[in-house]
PQR file of N, CA, C, O and H, with PARSE charges and radii, in Angstrom:
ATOM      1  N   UNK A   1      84.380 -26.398 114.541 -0.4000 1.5000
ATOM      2  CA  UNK A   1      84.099 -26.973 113.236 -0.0000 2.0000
ATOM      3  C   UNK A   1      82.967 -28.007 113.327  0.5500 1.7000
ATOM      4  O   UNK A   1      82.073 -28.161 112.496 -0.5500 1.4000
ATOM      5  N   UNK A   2      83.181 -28.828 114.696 -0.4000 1.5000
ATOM      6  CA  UNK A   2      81.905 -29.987 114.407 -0.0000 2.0000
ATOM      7  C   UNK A   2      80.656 -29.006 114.747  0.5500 1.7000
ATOM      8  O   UNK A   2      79.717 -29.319 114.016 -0.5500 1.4000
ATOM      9  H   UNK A   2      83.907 -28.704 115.372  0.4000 1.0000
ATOM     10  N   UNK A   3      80.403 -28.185 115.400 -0.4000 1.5000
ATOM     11  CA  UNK A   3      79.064 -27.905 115.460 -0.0000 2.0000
ATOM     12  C   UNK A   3      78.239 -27.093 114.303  0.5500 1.7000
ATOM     13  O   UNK A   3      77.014 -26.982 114.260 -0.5500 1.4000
ATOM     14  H   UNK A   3      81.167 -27.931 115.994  0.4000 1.0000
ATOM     15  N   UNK A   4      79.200 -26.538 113.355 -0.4000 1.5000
ATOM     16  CA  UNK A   4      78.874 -26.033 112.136 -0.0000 2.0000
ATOM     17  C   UNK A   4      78.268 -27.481 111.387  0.5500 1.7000
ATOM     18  O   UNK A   4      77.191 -27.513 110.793 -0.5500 1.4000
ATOM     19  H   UNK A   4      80.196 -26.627 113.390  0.4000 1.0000
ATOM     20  N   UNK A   5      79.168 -28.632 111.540 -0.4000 1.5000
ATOM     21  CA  UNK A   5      78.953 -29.707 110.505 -0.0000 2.0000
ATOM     22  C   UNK A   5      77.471 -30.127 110.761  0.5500 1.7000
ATOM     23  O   UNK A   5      76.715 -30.434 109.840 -0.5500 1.4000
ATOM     24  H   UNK A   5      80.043 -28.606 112.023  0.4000 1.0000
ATOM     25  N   UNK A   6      77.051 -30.118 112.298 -0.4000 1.5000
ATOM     26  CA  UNK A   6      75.958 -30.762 113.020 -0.0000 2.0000
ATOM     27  C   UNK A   6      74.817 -29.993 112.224  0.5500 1.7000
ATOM     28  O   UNK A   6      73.965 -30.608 111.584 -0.5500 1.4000
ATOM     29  H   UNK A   6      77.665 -29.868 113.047  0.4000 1.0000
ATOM     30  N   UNK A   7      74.870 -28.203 112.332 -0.4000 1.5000
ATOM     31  CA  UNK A   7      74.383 -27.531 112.379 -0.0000 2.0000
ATOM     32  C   UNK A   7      73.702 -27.847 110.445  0.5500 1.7000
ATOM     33  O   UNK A   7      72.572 -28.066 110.008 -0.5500 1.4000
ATOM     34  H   UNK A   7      75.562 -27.704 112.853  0.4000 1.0000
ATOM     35  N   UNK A   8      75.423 -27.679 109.603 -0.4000 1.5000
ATOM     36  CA  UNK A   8      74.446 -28.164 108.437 -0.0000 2.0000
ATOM     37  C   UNK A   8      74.005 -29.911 108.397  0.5500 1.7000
ATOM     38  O   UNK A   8      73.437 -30.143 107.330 -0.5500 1.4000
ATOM     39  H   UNK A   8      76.340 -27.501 109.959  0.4000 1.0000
ATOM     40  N   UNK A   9      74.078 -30.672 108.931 -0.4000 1.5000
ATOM     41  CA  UNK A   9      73.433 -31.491 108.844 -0.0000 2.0000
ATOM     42  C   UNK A   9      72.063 -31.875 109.072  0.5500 1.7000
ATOM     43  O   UNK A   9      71.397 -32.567 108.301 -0.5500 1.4000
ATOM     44  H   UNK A   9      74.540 -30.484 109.797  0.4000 1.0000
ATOM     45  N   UNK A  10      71.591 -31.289 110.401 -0.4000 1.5000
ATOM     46  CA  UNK A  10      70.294 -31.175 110.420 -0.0000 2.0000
ATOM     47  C   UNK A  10      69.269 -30.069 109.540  0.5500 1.7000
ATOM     48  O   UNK A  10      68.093 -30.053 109.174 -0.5500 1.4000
ATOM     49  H   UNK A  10      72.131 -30.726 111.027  0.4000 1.0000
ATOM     50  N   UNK A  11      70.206 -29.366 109.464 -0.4000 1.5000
ATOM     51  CA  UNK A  11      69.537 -28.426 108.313 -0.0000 2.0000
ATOM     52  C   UNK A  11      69.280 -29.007 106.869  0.5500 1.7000
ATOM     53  O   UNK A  11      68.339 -28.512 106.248 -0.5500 1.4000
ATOM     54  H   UNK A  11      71.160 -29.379 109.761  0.4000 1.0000
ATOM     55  N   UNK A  12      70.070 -30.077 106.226 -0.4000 1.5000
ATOM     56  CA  UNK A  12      69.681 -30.305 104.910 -0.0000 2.0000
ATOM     57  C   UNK A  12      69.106 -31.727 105.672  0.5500 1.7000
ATOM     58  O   UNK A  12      68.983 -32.670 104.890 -0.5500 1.4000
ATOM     59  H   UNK A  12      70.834 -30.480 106.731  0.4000 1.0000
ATOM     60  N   UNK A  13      68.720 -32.017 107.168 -0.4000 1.5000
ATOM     61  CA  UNK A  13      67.851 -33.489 106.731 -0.0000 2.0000
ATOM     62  C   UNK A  13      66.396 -32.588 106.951  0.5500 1.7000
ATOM     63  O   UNK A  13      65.346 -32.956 106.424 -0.5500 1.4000
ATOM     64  H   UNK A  13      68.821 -31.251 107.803  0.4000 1.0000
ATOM     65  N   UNK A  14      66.472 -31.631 107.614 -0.4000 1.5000
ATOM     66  CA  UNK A  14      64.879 -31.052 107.663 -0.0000 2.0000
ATOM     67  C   UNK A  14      64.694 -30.226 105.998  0.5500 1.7000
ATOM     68  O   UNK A  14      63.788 -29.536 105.531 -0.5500 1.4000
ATOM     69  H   UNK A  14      67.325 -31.333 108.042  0.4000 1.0000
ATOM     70  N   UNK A  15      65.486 -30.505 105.667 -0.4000 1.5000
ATOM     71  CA  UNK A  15      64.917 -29.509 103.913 -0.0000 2.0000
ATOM     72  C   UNK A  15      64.281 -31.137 103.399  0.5500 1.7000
ATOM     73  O   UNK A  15      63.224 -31.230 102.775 -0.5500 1.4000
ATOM     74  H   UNK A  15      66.222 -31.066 106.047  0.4000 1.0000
ATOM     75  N   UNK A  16      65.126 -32.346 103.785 -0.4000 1.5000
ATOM     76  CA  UNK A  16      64.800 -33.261 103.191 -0.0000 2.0000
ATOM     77  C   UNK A  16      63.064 -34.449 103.705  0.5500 1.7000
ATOM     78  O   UNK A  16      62.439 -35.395 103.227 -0.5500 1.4000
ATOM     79  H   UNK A  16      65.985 -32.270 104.292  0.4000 1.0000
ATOM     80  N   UNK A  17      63.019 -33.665 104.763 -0.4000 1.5000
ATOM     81  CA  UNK A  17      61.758 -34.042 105.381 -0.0000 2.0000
ATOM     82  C   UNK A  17      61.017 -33.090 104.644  0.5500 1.7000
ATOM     83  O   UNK A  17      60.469 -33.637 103.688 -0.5500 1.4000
ATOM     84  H   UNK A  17      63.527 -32.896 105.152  0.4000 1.0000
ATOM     85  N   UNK A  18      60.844 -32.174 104.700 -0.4000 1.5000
ATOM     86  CA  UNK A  18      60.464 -30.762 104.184 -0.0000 2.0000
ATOM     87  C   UNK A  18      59.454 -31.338 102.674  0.5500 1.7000
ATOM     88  O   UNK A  18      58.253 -31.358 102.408 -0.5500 1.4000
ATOM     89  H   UNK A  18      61.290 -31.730 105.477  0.4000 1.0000
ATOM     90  N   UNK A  19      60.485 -31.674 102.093 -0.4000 1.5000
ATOM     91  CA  UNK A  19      60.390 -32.247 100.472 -0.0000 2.0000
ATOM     92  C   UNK A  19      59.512 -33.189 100.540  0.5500 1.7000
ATOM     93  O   UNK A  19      58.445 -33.013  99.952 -0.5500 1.4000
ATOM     94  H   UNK A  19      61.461 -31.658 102.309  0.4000 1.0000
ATOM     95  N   UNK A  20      59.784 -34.636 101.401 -0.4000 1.5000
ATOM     96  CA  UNK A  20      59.037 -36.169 101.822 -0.0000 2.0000
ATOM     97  C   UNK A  20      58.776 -35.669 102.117  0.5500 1.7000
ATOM     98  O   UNK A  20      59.724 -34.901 102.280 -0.5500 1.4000
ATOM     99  H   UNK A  20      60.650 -34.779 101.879  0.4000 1.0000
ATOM    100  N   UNK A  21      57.272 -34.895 102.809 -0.4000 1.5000
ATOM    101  CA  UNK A  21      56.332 -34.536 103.046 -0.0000 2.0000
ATOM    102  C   UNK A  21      55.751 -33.505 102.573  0.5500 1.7000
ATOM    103  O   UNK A  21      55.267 -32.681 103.349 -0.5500 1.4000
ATOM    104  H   UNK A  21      56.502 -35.519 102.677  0.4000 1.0000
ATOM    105  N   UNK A  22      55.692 -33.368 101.437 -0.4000 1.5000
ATOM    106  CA  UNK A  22      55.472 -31.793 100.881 -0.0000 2.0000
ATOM    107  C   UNK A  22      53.687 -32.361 100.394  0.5500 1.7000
ATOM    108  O   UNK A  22      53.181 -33.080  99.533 -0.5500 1.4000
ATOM    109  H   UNK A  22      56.085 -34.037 100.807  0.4000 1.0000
ATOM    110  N   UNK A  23      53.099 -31.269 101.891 -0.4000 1.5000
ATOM    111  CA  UNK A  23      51.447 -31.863 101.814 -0.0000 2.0000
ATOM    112  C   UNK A  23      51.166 -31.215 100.378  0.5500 1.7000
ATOM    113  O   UNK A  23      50.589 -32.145  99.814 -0.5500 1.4000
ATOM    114  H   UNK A  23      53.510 -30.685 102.591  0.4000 1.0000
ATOM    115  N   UNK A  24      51.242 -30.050  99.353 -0.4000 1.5000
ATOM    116  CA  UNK A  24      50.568 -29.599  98.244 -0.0000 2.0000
ATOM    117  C   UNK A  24      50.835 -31.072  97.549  0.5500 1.7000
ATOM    118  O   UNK A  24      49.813 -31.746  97.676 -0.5500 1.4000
ATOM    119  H   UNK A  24      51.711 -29.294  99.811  0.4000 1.0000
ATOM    120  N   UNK A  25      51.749 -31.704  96.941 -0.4000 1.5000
ATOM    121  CA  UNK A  25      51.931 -32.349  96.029 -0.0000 2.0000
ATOM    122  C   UNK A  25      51.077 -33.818  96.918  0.5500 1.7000
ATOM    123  O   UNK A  25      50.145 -34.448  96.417 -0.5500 1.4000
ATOM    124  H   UNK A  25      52.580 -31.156  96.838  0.4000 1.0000
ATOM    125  N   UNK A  26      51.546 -34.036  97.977 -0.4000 1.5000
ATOM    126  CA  UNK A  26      50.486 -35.430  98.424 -0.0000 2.0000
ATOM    127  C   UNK A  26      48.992 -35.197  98.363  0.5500 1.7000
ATOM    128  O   UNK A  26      48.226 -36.160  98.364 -0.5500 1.4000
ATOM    129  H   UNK A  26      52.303 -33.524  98.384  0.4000 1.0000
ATOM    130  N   UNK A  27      48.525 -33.871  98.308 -0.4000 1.5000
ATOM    131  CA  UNK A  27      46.982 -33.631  98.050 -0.0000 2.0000
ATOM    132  C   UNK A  27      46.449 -33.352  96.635  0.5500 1.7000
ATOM    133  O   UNK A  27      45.298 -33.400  96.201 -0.5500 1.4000
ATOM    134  H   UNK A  27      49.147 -33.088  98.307  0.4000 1.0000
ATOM    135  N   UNK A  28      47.474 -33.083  96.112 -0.4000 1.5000
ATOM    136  CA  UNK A  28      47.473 -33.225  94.124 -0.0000 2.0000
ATOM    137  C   UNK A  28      47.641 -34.485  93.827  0.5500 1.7000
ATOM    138  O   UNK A  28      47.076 -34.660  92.747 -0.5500 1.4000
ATOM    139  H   UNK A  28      48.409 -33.044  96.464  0.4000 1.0000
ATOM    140  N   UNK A  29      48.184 -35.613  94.253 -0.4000 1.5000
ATOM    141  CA  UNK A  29      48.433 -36.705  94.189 -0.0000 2.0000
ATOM    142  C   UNK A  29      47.517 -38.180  94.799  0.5500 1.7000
ATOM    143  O   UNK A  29      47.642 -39.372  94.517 -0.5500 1.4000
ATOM    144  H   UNK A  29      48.643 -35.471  95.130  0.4000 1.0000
ATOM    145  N   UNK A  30      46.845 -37.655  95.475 -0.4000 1.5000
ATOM    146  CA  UNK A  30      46.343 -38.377  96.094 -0.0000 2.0000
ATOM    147  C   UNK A  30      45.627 -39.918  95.429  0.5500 1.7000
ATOM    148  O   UNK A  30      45.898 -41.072  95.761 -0.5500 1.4000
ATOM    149  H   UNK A  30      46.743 -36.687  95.704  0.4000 1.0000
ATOM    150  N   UNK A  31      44.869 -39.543  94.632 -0.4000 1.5000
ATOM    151  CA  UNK A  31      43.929 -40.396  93.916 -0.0000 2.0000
ATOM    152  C   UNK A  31      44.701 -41.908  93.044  0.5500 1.7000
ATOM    153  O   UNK A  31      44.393 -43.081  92.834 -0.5500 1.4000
ATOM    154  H   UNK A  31      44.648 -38.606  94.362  0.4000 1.0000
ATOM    155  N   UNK A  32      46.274 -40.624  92.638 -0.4000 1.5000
ATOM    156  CA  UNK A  32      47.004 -41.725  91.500 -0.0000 2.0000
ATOM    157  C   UNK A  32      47.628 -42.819  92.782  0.5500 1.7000
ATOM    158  O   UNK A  32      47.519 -42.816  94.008 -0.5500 1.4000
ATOM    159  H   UNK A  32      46.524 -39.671  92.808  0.4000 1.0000
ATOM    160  N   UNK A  33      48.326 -43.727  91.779 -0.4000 1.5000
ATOM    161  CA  UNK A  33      48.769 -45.030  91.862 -0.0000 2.0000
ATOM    162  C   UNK A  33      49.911 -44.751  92.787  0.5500 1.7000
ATOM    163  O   UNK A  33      49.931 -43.520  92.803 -0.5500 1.4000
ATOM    164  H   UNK A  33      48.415 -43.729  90.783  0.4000 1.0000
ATOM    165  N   UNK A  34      50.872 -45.169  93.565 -0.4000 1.5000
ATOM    166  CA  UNK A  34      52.035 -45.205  94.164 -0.0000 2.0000
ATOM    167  C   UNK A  34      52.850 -45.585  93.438  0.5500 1.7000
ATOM    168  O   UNK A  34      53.899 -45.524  94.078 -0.5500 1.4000
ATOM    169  H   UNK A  34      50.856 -46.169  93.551  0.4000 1.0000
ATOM    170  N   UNK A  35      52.976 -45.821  92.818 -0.4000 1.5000
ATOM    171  CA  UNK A  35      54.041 -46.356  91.942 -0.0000 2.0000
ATOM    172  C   UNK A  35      54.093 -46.481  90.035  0.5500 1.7000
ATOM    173  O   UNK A  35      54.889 -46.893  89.191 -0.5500 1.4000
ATOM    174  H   UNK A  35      52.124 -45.871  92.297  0.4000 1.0000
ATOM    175  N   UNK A  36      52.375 -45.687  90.067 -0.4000 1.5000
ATOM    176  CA  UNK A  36      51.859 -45.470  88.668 -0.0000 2.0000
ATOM    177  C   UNK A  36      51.787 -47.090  87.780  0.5500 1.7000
ATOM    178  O   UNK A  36      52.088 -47.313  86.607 -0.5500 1.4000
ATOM    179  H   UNK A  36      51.728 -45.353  90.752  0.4000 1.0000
ATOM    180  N   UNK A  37      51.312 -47.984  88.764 -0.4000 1.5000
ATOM    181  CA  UNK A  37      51.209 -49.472  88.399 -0.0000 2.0000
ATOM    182  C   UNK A  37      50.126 -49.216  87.646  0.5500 1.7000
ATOM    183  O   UNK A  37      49.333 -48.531  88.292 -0.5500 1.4000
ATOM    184  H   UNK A  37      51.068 -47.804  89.717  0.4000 1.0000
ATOM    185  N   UNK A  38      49.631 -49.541  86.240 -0.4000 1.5000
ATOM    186  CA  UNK A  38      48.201 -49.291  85.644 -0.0000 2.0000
ATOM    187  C   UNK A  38      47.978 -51.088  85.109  0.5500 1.7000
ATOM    188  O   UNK A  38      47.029 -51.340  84.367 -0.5500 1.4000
ATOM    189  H   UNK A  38      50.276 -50.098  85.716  0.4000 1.0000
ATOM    190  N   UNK A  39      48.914 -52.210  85.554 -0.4000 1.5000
ATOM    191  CA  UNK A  39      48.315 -53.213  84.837 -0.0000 2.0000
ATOM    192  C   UNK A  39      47.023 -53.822  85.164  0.5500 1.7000
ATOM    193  O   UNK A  39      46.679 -53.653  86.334 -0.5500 1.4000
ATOM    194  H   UNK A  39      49.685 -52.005  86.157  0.4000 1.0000
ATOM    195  N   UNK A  40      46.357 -54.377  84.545 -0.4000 1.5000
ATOM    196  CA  UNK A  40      45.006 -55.107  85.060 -0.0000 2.0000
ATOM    197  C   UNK A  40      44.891 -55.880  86.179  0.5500 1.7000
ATOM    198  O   UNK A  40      45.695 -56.809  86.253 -0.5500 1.4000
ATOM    199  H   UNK A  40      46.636 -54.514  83.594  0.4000 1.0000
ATOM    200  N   UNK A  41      43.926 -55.719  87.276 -0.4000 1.5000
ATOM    201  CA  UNK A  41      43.860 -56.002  88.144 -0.0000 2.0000
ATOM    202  C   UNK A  41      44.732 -55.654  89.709  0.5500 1.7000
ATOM    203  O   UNK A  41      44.506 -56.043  90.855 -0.5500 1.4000
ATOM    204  H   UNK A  41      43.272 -54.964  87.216  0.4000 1.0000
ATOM    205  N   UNK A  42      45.622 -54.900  89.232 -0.4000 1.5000
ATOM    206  CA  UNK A  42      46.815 -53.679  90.052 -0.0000 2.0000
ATOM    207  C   UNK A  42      46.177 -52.294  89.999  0.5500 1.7000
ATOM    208  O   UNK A  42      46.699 -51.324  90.549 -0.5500 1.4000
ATOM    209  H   UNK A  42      45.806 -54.584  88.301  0.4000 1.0000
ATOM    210  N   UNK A  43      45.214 -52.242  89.428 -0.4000 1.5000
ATOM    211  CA  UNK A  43      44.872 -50.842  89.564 -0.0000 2.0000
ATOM    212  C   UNK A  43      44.411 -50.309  90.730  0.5500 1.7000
ATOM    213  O   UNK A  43      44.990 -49.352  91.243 -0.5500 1.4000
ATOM    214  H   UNK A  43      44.790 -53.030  88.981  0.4000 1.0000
ATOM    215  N   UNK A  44      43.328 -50.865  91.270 -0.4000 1.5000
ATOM    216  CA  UNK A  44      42.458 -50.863  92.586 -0.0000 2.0000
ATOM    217  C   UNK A  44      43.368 -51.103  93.645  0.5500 1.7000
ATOM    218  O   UNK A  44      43.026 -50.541  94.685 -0.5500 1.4000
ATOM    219  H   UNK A  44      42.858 -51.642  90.853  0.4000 1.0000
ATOM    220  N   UNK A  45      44.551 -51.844  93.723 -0.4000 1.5000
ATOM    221  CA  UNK A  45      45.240 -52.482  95.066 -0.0000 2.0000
ATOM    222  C   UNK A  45      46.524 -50.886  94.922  0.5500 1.7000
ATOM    223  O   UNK A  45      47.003 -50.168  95.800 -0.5500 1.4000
ATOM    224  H   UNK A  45      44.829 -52.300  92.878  0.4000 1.0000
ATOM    225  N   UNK A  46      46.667 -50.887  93.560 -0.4000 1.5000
ATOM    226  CA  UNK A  46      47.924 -49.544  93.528 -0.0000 2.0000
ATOM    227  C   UNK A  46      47.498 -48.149  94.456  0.5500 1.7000
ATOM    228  O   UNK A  46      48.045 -47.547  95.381 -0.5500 1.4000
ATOM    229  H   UNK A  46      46.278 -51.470  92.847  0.4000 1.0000
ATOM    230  N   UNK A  47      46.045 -47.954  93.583 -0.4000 1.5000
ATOM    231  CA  UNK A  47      45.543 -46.857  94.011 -0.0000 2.0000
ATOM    232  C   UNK A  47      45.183 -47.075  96.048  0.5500 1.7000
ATOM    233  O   UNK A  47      45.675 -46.347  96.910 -0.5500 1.4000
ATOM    234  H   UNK A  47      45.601 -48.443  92.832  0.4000 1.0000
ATOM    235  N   UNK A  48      44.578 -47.826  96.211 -0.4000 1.5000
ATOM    236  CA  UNK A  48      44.475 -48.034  97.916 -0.0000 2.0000
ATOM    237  C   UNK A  48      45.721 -48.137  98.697  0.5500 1.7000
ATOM    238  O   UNK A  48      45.664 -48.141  99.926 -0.5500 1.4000
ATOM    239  H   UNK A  48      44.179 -48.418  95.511  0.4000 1.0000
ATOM    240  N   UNK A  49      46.780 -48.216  98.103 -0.4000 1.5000
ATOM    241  CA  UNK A  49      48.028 -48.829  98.888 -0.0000 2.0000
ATOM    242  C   UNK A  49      48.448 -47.534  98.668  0.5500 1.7000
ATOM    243  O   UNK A  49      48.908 -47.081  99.716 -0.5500 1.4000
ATOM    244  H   UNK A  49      46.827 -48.212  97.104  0.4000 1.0000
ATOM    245  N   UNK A  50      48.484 -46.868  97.906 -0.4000 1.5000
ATOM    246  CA  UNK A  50      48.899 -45.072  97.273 -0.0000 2.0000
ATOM    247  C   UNK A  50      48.210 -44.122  98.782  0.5500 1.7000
ATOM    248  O   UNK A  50      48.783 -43.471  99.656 -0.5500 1.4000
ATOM    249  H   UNK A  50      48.110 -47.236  97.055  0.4000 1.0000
ATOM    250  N   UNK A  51      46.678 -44.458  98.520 -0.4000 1.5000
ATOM    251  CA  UNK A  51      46.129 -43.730  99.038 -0.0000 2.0000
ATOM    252  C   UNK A  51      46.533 -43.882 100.813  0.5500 1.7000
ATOM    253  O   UNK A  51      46.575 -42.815 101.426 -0.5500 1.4000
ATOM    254  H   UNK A  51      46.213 -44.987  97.810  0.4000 1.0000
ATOM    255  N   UNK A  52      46.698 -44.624 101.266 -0.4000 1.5000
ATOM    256  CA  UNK A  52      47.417 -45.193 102.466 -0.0000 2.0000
ATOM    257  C   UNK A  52      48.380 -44.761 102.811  0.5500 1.7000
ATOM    258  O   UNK A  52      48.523 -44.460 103.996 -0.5500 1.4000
ATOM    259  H   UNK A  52      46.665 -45.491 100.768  0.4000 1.0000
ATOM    260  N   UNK A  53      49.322 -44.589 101.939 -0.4000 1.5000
ATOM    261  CA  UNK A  53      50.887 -44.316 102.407 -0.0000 2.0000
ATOM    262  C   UNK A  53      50.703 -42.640 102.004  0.5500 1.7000
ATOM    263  O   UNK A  53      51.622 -41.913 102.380 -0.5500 1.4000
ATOM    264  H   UNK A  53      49.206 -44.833 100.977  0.4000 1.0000
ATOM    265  N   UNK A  54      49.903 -42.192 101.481 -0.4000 1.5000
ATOM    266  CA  UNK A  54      50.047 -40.704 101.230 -0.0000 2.0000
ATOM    267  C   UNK A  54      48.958 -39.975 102.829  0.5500 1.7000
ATOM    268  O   UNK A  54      48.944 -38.913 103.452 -0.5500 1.4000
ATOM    269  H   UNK A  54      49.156 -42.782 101.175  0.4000 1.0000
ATOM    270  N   UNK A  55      48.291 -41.138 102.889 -0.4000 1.5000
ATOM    271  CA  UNK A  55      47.631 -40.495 104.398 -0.0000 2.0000
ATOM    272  C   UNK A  55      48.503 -40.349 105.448  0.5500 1.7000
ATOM    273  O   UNK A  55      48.491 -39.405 106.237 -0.5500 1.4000
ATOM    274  H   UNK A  55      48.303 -42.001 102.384  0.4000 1.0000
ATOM    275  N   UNK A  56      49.344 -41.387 105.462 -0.4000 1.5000
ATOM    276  CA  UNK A  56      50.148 -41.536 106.573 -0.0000 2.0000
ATOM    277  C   UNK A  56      51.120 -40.410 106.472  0.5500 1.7000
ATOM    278  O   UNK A  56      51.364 -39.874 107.553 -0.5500 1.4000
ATOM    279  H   UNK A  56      49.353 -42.154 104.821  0.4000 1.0000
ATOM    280  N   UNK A  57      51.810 -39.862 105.296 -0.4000 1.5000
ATOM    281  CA  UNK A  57      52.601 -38.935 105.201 -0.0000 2.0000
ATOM    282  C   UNK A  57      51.662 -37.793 105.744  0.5500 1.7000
ATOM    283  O   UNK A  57      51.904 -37.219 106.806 -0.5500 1.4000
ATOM    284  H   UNK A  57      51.612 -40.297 104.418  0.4000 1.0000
ATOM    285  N   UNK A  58      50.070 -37.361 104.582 -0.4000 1.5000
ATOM    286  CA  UNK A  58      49.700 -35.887 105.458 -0.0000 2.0000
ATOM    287  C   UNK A  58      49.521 -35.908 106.968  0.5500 1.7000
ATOM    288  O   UNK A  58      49.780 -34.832 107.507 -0.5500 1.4000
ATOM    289  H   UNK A  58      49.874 -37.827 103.719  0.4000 1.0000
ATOM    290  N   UNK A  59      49.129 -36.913 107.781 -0.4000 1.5000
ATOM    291  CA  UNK A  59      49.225 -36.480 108.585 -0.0000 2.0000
ATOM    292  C   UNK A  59      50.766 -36.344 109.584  0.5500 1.7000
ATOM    293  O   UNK A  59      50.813 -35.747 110.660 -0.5500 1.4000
ATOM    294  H   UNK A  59      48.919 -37.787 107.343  0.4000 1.0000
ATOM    295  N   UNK A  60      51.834 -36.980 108.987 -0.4000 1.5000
ATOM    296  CA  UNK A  60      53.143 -37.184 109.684 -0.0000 2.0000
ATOM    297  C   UNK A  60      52.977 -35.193 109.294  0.5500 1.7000
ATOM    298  O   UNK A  60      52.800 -34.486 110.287 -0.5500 1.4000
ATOM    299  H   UNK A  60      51.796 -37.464 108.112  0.4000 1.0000
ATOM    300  N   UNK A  61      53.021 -34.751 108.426 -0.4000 1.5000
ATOM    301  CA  UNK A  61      53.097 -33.341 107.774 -0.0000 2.0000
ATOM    302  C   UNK A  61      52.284 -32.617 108.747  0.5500 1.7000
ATOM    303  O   UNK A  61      52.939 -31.898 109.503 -0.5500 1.4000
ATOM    304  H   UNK A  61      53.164 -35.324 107.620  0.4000 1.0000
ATOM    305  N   UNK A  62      51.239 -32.625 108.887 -0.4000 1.5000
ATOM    306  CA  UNK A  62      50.207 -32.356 109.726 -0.0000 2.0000
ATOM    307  C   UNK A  62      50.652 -32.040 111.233  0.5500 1.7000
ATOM    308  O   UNK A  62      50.439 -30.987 111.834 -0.5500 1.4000
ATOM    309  H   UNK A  62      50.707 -33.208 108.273  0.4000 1.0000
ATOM    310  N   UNK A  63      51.325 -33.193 111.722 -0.4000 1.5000
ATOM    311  CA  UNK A  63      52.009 -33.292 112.767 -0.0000 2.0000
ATOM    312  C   UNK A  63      53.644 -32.317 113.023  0.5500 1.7000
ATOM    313  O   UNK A  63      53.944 -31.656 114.017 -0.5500 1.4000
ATOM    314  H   UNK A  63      51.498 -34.048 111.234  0.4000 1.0000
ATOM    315  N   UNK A  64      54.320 -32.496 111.987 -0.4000 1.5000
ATOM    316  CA  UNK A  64      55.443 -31.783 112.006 -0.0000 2.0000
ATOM    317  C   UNK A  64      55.134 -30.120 112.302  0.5500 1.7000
ATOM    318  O   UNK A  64      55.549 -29.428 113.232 -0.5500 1.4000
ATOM    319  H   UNK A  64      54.077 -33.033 111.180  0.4000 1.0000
ATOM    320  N   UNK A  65      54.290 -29.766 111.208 -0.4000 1.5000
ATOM    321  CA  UNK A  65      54.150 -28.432 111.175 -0.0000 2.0000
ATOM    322  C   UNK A  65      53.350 -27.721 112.375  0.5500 1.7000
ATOM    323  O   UNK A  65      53.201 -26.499 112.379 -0.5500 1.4000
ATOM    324  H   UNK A  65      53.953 -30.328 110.453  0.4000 1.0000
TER
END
């Protein structure tokens, strides 16, 4: 029984990596905000801090695959 449990466990955390890293949508995404912050003077720091954490994911993606 436990190695079935193991067995689905790592199986729904790699569907769930799978998803957090899903390079189509981080390369459709890229440009917008992280958090879709649009107030004045948050725009420029949203979008660079976006663009940052979505690099770091394609290449974690990059790497996995």
């Amino acid at each position: 029984e436990a190695p079935l449990e193991m067995l689905r466990f790592f199986s729904s955390l790699n569907d769930y990596f799978m998803k957090l890293f899903a390079l189509p949508l981080c390369l459709k995404t890229f440009f917008q905000p992280l958090k879709n912050e649009y107030r004045q003077g948050l725009v420029g720091f949203s979008r660079g801090m976006g663009m940052v954490v979505k690099s770091l994911f394609i290449a974690a993606d990059l790497f996995i695959s």
